[in-house]
Jmol script that loads the backbone (N, CA, C; Angstrom):
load data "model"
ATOM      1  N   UNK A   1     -17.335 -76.296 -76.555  1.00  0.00           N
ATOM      2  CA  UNK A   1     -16.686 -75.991 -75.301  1.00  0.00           C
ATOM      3  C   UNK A   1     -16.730 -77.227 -74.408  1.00  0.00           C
ATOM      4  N   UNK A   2     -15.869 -77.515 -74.086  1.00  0.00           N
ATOM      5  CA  UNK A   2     -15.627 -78.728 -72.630  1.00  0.00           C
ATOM      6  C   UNK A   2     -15.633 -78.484 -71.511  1.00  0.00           C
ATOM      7  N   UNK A   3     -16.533 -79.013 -70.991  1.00  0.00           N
ATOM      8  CA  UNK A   3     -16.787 -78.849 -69.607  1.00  0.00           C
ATOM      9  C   UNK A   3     -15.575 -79.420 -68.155  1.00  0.00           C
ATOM     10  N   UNK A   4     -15.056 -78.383 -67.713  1.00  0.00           N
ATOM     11  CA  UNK A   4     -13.766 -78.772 -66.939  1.00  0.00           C
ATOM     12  C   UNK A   4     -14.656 -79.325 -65.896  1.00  0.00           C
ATOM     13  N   UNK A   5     -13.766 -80.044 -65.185  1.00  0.00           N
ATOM     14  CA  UNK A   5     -13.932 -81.458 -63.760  1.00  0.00           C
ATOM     15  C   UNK A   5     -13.015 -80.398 -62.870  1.00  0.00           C
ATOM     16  N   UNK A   6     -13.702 -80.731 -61.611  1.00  0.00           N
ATOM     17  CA  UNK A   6     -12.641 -80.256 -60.311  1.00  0.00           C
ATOM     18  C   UNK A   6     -12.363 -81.399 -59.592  1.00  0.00           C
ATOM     19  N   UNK A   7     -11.509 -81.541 -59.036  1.00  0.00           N
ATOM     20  CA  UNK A   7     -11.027 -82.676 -58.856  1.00  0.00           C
ATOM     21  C   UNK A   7      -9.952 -82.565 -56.807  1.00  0.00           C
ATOM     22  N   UNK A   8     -10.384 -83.580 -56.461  1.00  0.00           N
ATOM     23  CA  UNK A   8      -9.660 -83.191 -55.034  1.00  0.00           C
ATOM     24  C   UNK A   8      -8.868 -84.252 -55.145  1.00  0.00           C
ATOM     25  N   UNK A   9      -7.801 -84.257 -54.307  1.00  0.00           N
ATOM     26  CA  UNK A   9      -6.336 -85.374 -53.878  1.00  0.00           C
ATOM     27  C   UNK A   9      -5.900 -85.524 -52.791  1.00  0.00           C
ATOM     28  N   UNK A  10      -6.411 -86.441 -52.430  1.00  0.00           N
ATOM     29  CA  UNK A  10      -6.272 -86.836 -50.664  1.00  0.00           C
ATOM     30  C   UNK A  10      -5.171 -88.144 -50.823  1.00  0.00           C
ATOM     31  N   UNK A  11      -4.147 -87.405 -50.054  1.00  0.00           N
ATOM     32  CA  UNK A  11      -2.869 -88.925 -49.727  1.00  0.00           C
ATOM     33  C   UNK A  11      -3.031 -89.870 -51.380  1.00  0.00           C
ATOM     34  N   UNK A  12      -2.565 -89.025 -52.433  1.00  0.00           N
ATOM     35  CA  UNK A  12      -2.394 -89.411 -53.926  1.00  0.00           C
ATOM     36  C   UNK A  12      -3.196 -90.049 -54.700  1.00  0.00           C
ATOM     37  N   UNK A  13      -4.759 -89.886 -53.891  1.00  0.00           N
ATOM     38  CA  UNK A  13      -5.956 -90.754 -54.178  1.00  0.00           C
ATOM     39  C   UNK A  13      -6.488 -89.554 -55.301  1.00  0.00           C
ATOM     40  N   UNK A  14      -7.286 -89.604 -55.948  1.00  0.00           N
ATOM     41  CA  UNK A  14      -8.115 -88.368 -56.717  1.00  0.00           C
ATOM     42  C   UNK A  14      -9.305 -88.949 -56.955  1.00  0.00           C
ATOM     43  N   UNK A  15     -10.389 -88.139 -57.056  1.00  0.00           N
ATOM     44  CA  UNK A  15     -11.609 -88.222 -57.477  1.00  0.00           C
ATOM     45  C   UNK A  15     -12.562 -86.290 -57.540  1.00  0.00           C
ATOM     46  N   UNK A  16     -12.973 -87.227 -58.624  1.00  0.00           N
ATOM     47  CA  UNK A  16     -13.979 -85.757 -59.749  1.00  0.00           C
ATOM     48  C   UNK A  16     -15.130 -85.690 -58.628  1.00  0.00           C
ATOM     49  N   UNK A  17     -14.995 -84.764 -58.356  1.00  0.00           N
ATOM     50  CA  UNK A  17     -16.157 -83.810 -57.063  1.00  0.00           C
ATOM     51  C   UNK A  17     -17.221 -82.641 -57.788  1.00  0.00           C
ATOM     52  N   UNK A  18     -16.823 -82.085 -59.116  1.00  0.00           N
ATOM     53  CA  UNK A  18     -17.856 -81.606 -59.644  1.00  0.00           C
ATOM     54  C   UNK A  18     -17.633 -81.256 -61.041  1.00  0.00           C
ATOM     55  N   UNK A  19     -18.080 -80.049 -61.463  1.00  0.00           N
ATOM     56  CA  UNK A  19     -17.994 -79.388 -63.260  1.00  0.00           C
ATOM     57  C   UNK A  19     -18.102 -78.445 -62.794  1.00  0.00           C
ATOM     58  N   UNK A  20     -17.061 -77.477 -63.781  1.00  0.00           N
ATOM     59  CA  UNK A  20     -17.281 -75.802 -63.472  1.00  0.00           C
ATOM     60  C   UNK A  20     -18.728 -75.408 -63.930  1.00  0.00           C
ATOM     61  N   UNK A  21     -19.587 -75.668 -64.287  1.00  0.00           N
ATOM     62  CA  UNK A  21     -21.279 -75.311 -64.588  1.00  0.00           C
ATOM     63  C   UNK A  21     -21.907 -75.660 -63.349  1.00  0.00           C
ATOM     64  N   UNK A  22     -21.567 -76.130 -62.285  1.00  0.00           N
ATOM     65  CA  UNK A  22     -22.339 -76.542 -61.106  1.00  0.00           C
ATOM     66  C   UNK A  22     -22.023 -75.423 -60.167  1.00  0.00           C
ATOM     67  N   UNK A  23     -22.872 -75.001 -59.390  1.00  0.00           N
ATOM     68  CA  UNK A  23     -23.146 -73.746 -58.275  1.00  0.00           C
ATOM     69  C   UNK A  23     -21.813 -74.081 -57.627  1.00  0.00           C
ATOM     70  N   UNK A  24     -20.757 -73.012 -56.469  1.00  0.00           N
ATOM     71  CA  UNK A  24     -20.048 -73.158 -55.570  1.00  0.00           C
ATOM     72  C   UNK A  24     -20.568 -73.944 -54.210  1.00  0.00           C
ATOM     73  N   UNK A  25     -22.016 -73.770 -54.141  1.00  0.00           N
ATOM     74  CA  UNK A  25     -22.801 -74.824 -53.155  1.00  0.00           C
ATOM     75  C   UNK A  25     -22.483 -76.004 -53.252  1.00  0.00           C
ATOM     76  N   UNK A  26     -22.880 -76.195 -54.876  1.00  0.00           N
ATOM     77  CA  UNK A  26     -22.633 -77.656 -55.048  1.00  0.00           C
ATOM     78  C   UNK A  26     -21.669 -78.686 -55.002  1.00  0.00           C
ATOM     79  N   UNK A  27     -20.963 -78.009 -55.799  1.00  0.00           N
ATOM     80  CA  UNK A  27     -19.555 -78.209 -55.856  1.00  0.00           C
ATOM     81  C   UNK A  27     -18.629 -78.386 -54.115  1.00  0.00           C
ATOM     82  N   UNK A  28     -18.945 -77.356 -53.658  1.00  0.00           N
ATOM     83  CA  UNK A  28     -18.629 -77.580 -51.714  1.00  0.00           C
ATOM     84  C   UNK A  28     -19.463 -78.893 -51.253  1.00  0.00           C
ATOM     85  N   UNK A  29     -20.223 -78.823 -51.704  1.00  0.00           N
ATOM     86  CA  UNK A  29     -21.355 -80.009 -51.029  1.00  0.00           C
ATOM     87  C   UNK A  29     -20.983 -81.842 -51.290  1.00  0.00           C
ATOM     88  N   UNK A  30     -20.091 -81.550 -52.684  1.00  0.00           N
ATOM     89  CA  UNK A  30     -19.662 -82.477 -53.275  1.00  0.00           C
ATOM     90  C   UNK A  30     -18.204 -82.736 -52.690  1.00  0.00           C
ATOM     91  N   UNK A  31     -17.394 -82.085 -52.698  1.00  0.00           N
ATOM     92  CA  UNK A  31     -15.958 -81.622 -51.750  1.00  0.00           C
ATOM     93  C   UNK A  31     -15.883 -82.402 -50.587  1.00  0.00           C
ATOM     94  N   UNK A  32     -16.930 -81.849 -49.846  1.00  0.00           N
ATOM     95  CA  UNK A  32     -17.153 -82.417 -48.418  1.00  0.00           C
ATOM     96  C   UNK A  32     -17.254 -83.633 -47.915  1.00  0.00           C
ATOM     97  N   UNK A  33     -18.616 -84.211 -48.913  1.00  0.00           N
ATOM     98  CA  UNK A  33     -18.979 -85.639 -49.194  1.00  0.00           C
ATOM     99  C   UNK A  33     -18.033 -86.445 -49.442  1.00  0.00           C
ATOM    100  N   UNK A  34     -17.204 -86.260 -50.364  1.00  0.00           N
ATOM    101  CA  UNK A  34     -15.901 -86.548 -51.572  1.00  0.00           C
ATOM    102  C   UNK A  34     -14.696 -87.031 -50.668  1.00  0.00           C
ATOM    103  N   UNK A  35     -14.296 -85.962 -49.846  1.00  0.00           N
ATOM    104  CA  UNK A  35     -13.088 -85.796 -48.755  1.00  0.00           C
ATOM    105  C   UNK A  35     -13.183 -86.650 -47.850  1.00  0.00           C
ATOM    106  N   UNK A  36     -14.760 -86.840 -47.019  1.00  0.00           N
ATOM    107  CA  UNK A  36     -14.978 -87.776 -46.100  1.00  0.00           C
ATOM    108  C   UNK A  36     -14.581 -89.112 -46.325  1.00  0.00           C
ATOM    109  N   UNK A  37     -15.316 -89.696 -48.192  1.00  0.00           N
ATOM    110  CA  UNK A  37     -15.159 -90.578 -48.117  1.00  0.00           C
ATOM    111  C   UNK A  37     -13.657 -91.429 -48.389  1.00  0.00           C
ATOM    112  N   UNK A  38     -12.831 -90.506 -49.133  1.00  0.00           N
ATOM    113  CA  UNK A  38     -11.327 -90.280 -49.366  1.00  0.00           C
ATOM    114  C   UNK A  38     -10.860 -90.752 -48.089  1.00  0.00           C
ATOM    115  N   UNK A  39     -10.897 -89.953 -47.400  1.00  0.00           N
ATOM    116  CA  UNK A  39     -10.185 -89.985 -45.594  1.00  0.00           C
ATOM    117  C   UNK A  39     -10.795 -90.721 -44.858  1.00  0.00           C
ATOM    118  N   UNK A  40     -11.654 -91.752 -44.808  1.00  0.00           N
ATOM    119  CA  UNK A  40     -11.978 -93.274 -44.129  1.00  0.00           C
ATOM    120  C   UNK A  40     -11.950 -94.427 -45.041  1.00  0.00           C
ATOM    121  N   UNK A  41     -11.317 -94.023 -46.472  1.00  0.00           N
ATOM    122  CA  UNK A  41     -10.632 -95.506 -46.968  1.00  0.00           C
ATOM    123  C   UNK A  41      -9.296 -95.645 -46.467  1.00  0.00           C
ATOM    124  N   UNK A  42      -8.881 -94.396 -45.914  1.00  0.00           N
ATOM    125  CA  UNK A  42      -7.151 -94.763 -45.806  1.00  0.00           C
ATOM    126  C   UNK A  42      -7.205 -95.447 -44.500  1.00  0.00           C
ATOM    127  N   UNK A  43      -6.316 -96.440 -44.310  1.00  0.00           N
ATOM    128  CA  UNK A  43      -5.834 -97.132 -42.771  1.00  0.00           C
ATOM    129  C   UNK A  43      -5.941 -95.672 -41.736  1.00  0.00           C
ATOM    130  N   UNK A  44      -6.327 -95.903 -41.098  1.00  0.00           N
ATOM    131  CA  UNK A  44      -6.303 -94.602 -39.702  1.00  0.00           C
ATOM    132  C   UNK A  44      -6.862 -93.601 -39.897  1.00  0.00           C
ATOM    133  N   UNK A  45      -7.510 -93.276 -41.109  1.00  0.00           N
ATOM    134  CA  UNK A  45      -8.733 -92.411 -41.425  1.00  0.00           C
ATOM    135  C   UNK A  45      -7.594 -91.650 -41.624  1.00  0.00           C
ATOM    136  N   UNK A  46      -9.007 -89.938 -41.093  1.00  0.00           N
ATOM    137  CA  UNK A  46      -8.289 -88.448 -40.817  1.00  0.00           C
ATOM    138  C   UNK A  46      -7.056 -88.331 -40.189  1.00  0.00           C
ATOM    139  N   UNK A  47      -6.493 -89.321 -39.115  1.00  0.00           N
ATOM    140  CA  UNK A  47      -5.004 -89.353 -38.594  1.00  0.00           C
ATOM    141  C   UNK A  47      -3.956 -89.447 -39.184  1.00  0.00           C
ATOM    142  N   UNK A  48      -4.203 -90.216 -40.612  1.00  0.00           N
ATOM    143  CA  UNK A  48      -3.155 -90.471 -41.456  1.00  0.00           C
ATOM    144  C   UNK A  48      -3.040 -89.320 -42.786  1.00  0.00           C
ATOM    145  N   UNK A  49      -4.185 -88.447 -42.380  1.00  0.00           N
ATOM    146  CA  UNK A  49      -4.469 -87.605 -44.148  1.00  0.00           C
ATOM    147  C   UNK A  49      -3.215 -86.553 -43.865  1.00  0.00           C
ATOM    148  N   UNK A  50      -2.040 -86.120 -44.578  1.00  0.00           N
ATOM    149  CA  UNK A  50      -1.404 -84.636 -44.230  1.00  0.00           C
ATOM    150  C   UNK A  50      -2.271 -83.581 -45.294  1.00  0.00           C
ATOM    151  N   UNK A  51      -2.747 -83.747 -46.397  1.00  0.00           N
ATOM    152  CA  UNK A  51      -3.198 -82.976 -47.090  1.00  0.00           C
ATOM    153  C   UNK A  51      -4.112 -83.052 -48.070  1.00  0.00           C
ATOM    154  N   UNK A  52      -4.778 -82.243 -48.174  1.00  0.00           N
ATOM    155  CA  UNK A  52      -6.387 -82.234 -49.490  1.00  0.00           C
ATOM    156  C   UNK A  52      -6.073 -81.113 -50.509  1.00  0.00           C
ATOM    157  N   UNK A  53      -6.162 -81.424 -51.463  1.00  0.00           N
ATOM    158  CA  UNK A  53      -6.147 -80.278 -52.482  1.00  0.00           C
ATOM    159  C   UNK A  53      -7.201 -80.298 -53.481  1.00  0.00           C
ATOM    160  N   UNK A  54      -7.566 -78.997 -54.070  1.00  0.00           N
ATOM    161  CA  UNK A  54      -8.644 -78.854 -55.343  1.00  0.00           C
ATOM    162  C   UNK A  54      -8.010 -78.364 -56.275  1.00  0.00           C
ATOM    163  N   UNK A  55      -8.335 -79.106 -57.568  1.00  0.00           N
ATOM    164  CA  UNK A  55      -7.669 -78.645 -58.707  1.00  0.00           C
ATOM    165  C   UNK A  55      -8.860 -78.841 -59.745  1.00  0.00           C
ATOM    166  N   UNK A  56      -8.612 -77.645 -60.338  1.00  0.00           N
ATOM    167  CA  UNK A  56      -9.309 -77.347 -62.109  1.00  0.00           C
ATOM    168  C   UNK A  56      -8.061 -77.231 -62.898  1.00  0.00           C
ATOM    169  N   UNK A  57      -8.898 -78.346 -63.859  1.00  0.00           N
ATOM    170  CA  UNK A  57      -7.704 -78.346 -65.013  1.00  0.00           C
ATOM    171  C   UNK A  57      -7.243 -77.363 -65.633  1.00  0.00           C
ATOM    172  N   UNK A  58      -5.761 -77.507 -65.797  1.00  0.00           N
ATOM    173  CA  UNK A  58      -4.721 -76.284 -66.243  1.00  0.00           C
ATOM    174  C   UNK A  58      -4.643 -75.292 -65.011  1.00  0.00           C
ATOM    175  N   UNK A  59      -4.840 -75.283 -64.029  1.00  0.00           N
ATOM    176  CA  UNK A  59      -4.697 -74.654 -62.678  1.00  0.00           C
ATOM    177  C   UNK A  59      -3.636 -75.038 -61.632  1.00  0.00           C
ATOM    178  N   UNK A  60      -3.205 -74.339 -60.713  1.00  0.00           N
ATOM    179  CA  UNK A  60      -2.038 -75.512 -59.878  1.00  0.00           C
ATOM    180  C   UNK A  60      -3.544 -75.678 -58.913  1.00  0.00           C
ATOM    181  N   UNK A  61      -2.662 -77.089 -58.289  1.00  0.00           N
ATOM    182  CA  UNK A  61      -3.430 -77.459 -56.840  1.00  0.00           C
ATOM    183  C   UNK A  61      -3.636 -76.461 -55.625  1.00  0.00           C
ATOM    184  N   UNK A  62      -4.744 -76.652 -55.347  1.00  0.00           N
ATOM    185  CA  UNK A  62      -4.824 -75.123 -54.339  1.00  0.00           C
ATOM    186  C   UNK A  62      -5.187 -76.446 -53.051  1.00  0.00           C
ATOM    187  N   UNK A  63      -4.150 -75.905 -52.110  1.00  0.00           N
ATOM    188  CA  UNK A  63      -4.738 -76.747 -50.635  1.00  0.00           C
ATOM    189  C   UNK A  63      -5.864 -76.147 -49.824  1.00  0.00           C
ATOM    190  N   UNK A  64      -6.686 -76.846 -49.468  1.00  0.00           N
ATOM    191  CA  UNK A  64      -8.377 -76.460 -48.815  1.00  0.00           C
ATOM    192  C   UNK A  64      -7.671 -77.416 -47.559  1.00  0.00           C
ATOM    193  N   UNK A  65      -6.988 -78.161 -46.993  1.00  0.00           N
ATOM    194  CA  UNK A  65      -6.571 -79.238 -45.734  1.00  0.00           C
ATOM    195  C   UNK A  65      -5.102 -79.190 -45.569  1.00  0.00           C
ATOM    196  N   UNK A  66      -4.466 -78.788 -44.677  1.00  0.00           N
ATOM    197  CA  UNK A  66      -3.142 -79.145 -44.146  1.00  0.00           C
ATOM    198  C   UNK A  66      -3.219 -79.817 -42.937  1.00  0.00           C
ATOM    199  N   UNK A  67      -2.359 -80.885 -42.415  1.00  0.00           N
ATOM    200  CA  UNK A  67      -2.001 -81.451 -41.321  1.00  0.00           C
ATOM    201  C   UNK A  67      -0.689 -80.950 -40.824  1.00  0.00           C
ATOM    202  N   UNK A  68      -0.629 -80.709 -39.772  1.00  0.00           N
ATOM    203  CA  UNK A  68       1.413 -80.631 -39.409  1.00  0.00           C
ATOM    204  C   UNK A  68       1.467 -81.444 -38.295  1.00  0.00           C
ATOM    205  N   UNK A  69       0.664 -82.452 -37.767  1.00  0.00           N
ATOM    206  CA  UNK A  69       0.992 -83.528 -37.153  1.00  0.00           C
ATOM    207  C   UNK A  69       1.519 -84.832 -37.457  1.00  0.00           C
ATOM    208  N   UNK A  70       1.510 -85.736 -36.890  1.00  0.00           N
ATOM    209  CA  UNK A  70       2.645 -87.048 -37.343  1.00  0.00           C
ATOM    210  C   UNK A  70       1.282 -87.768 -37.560  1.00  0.00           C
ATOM    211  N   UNK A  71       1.767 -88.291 -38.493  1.00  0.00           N
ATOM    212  CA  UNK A  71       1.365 -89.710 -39.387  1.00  0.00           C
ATOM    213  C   UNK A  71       1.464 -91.100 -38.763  1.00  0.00           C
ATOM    214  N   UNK A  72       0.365 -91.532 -37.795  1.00  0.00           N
ATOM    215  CA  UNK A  72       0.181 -92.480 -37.828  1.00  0.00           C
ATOM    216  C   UNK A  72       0.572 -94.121 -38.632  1.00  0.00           C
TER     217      UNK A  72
END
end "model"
wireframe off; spacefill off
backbone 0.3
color backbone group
């Protein structure tokens, strides 16, 4: 059995935030951490992010972040 990756996508960036065998704590704990650091590599930080999504493989993208303000 293979262990699936969850994976978040901030402004077309991605990075692996946990494994489905890790607690929903963890996995959030990792998310959080993950997102922050996503959204202060981009020029203008959080001002410029419109959206965050979590995805498990073979799943669609589920949005956890929407923006409906203007983009810096």
């Amino acid at each position: 059995m293979t262990l699936q990756s969850v994976i978040i996508t901030v402004m077309y960036r991605q990075m692996t935030v946990g494994k489905l065998s890790q607690t929903t704590e963890q996995v959030t704990e990792n998310i959080l951490c993950c997102i922050e650091k996503l959204a202060s590599s981009l020029p203008g930080g959080w001002n410029n992010v419109r959206s965050a999504h979590v995805k498990v493989q073979d799943t669609p993208a589920v949005p956890i972040y929407v923006s409906f303000g203007m983009i810096h």
